[in-house]
Every structure is written in C-alpha cells, then in structure tokens.
N, C-alpha and C positions, 0 to 999 in steps of 0.2 A: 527251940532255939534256931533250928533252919528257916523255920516261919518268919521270925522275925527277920534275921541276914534279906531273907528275899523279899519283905515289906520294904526294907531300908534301901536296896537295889532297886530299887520299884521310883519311893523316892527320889533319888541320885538321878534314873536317866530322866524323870522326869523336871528335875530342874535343868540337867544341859539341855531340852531340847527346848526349853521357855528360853535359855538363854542363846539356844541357836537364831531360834527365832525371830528375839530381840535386835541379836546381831544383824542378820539379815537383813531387817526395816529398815535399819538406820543406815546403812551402805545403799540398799537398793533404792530407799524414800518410796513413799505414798504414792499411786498412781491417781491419780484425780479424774481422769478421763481427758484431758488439755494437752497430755504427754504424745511423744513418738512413742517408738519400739518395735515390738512382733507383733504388733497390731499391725504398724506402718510399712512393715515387711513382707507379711501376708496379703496383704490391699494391693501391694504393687506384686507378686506372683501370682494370685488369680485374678489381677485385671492388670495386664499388663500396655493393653492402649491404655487407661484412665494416665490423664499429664497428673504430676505433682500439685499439692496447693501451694500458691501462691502469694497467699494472704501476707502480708507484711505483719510482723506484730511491734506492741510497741517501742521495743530496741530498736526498733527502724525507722524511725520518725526521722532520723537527722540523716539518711544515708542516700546518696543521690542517684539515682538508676542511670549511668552512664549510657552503658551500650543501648539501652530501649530507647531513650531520648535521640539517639545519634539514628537508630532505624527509622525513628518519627520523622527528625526531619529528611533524611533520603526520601522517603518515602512522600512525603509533601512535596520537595524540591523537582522529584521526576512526575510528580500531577502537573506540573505548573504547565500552560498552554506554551507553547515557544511562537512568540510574537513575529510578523513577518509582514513588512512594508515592502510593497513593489516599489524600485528604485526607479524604473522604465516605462512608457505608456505599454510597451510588450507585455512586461510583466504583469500591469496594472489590466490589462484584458484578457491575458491567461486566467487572473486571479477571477477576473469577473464572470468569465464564461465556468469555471469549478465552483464556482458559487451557485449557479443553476444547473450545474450539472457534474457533480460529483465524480463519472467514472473518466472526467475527461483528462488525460493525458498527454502531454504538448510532445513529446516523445514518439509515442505510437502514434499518434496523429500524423508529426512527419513520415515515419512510414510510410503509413498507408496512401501520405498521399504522393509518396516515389512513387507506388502501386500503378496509383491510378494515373498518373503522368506517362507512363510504360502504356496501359491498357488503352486512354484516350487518344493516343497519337495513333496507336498499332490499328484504331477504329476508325480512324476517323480516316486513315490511308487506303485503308480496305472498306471503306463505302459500309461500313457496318452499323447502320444506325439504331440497329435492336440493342445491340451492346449500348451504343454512346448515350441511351434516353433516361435511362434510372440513374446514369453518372452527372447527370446536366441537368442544371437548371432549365426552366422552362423555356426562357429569352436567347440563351446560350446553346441550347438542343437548336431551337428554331434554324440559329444560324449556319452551324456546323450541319444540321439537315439537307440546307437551303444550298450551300457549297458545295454539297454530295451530289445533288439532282443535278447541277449545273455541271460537273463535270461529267455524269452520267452523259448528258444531253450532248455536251460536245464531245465525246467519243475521247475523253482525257484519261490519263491514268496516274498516279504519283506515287513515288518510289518515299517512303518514309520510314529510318530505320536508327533508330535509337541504340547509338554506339555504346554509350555507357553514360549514368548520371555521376559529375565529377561533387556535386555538392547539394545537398538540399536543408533548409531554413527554416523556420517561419521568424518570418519581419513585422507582422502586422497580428494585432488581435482583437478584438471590440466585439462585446452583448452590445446589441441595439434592440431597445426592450428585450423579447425572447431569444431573434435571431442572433447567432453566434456567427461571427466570421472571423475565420483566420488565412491570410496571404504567406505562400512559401514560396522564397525563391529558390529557385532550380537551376543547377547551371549543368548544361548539358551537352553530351557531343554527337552531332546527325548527321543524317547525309539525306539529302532532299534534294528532289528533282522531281520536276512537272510533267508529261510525255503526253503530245498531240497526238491524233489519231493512228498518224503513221508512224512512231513511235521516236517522233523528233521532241528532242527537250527544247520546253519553252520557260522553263523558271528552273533553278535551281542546277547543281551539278552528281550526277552520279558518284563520279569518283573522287571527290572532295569531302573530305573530314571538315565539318566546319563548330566552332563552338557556339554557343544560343544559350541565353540568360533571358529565363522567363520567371514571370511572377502570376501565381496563379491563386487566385479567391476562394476558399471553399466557405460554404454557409450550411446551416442546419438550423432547424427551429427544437429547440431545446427544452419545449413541451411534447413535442411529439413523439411518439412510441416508436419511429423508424430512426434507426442508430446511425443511420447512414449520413454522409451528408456528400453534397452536391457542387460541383465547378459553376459559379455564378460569373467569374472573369477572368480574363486572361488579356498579356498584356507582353511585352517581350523588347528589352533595350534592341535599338538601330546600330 
C-alpha cells in the first residue's frame, strides 16, 4: 500500500515539473541564437573595449540618424579649403613669394628686417665691412665698401646712432621668377654727423634728433638653401 502512495507521489511531482517547464518556455520564449541576453552581458564584461553592434535591423529602415548626419556634415564643412583672394598687389606678392616658399612669414620677416636696419647702419658707421658683406647684395656691398675706404682715406669719422625705430612696414612685394623681394619702410630717429680729420663736422649735426623715412629692398633667391636674405636697395624721402 505504501508502495503504491510513493508510485503516485512519483507521478504528481513529475507532472508539475513538465508543467513548470511548460510555463517557463512560454514566458521566457525560444532562444534562436538572434537574441540579446547573458550572452550580450558577458561579451561586454570580459571585453570591455569591444564598441557595441551597430547593425540596424529591419525596424529601422524608416528611422533617420540625425546626430551622425549633423557630425558628417561638420565634419565636411571644416575639410573645406577657405578660399583667399589677395585684394592688394602687397598681398598679391606676399601670396606669390609663400607659394615658393612655404615658411615665409611677412611678420617675422619685418622683424628681422628692424634687425638688420639696427646691425647695417651700426656697420656701416663703424667701417665694419666683414659684418656688412653677408648682409649685402653684391652691387650694394660694393658701394657701402667703396664709402668706407673713402672715408678711411680722408681721415673722416661719422657719428651714426639709431635713436629708436618709430615704425616698420613692408610696402612692396613681388616673385620675379625665383627671386623674392620685399621693400619695408622704416621710419626712424638718428643722429648723424660727419667729422674731418680734426674732428670738425662736415655733414650732419651731433646734437640733433632728426627723423629719416627709409625704404629698404630685401631679395632672396627662393631656391636656394641659404635662408637668409640680402639689402639689394635702399632709398630714403628728402
């Protein structure tokens, strides 16, 4: 009799657990292998740089990707070249000389040629022509050489002292084939004066501040491997 009670026990749990079972499917559904889950949970804990999939499915045929459309075009809009017409022949020979030569900067360029307006004058006062010859054109050295000797010769001396430069420019710019020239005016304040042997001034005044508006040429050959470039002319309003 107890035999049987525990056959029928036997039967009983084993239909609620067919019918747990049942339950379960039907709430939980069929995994197909297409699905999320603790799959999709575990993939992103032990790899967590791997990015999400992205894949669209077909629910999403009709749905418009706003924000990624809006980064495409930013992203197009700042590639775009930003166009630039020189309005000036200045401009228009700035633009030609960075054409051939890439690191040139109209900026630093005035600079340096404060620099060398300081260095040329302070050389050329002090009979210094080792300094003035890698600053000078060829035609340009000659002259400023030829000045030196001459005053040498007559026992001259000249007082030349660069008070301060009030402004400096470039006016002029033009590639002519390679060579690059650019013209910077200079306005400046000196004191110049000439001195004879006996130490009588013959040009200019010692003790006068006078002002001087010069216009000075630099040139460069813009194939060549020396960065430098060189005083081809100089020229200075009356």
């Amino acid at each position: 009799m107890d035999n049987g009670f525990q056959f029928f026990d036997i039967i009983l749990f084993a239909m609620i657990a067919v019918f747990l079972i049942l339950r379960l499917r039907s709430v939980l559904g069929r995994r197909d292998g297409s699905n999320g889950g603790l799959n999709d949970v575990f993939d992103k804990l032990l790899n967590p740089g791997k990015k999400a999939d992205t894949r669209k499915s077909a629910n999403d045929d009709n749905v418009i990707q706003l924000a990624d459309q809006a980064a495409e075009d930013t992203d197009d809009s700042m590639e775009e070249p930003v166009d630039f017409t020189p309005e000036t022949p200045l401009e228009a020979g700035i633009a030609a000389i960075r054409a051939a030569d890439p690191g040139f900067e109209i900026g630093e360029f005035v600079s340096g040629a404060r620099m060398a307006f300081e260095l040329i004058l302070s050389a050329f006062a002090c009979g210094d022509s080792d300094t003035l010859k890698p600053l000078l054109a060829t035609e340009v050295f000659a002259n400023f050489d030829h000045s030196i000797r001459q005053r040498e010769t007559e026992g001259q001396t000249m007082e030349e002292t660069l008070v301060s430069i009030r402004s400096a420019e470039a006016v002029e710019a033009e590639l002519d084939g390679s060579e690059a020239q650019v013209t910077v005016k200079l306005v400046s304040e000196q004191v110049h004066a000439l001195f004879d042997g006996d130490g009588e001034v013959i040009e200019g005044d010692p003790n006068k501040i006078i002002t001087i508006t010069d216009f000075w040429t630099f040139v460069r050959d813009t194939k060549a491997r020396d960065p430098n470039w060189a005083l081809a002319a100089t020229r200075s309003l009356d």
